[in-house]
C-alpha positions as CSV (number, residue, x, y, z in Angstrom):
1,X,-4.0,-14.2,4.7
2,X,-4.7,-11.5,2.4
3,X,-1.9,-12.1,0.2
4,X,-3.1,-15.7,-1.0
5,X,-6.3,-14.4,-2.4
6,X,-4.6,-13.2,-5.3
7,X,-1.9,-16.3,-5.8
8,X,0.5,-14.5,-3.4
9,X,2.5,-16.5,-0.8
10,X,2.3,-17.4,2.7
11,X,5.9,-15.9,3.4
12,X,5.0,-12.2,3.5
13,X,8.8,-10.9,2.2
14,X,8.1,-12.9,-1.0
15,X,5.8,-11.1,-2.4
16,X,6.2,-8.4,-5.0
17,X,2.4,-7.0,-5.1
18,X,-0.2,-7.1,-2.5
19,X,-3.5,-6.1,-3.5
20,X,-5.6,-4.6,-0.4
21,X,-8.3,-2.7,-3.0
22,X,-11.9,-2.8,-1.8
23,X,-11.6,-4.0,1.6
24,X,-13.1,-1.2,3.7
25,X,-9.6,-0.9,5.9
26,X,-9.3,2.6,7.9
27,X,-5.8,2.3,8.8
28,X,-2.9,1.6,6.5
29,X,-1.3,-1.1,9.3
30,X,0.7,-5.1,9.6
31,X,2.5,-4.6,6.9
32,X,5.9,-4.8,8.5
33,X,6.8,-7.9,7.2
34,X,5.8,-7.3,3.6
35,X,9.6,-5.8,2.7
36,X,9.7,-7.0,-0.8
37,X,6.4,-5.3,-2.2
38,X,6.9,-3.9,-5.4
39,X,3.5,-3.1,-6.4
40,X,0.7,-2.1,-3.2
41,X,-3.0,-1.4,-4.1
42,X,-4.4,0.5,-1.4
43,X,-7.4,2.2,-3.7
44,X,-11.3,2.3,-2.5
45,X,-10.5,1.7,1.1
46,X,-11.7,4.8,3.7
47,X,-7.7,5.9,4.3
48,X,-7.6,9.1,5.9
49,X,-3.9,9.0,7.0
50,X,-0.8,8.0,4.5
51,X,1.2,5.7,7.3
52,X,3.3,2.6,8.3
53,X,4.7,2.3,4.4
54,X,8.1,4.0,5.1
55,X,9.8,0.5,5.5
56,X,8.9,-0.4,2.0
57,X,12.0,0.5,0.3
58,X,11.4,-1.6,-2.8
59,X,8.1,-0.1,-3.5
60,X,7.9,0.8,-7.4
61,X,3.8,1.5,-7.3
62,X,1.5,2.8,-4.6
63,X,-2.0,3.1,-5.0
64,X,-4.1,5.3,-3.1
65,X,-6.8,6.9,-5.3
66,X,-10.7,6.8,-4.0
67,X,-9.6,7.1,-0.5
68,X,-10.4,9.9,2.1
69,X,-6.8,11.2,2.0
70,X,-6.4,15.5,2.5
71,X,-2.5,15.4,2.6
72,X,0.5,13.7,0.9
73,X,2.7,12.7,3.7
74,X,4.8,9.7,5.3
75,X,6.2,8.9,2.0
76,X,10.0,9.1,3.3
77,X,12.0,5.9,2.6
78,X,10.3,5.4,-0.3
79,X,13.0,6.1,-2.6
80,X,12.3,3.0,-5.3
81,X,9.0,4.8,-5.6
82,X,7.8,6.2,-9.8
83,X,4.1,5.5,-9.6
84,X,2.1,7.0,-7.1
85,X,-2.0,8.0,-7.8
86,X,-4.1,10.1,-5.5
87,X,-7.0,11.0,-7.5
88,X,-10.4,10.8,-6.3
89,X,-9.5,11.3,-2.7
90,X,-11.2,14.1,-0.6
């Protein structure tokens, strides 16, 4: 699992940051059972969509920049949310 590379556990709702940076991902996706993420870096993938986050209720930071984003959407439910960077997207 993706989580471990980083000292993370194997039970996904444990973990408070999951770092996905660098990992050539299309789709933001399988992160249903991640609920406790406080911390989710997302940056230098190919995401053209902001989607499947809106369960993470917890979420503090989002990470997003270098991506092939065009709109800020599907953010709703994110109400823990006070860091959010976009930069460097298309």
């Amino acid at each position: 699992r993706v989580s471990l590379e980083h000292g993370g556990y194997h039970t996904p709702y444990l973990n408070e940051t999951l770092y996905l940076h660098f990992k050539g991902y299309r789709r933001i996706e399988n992160l249903e059972e991640y609920t406790g993420l406080k911390s989710l870096w997302l940056h230098s993938n190919g995401f053209g969509t902001i989607e499947n986050i809106s369960h993470l209720h917890q979420l503090r930071c989002l990470f997003l920049q270098r991506n092939a984003l065009t709109k800020i959407e599907n953010l709703h439910g994110l109400n823990s949310l006070v860091q959010l960077d976009l930069s460097e997207n298309a």
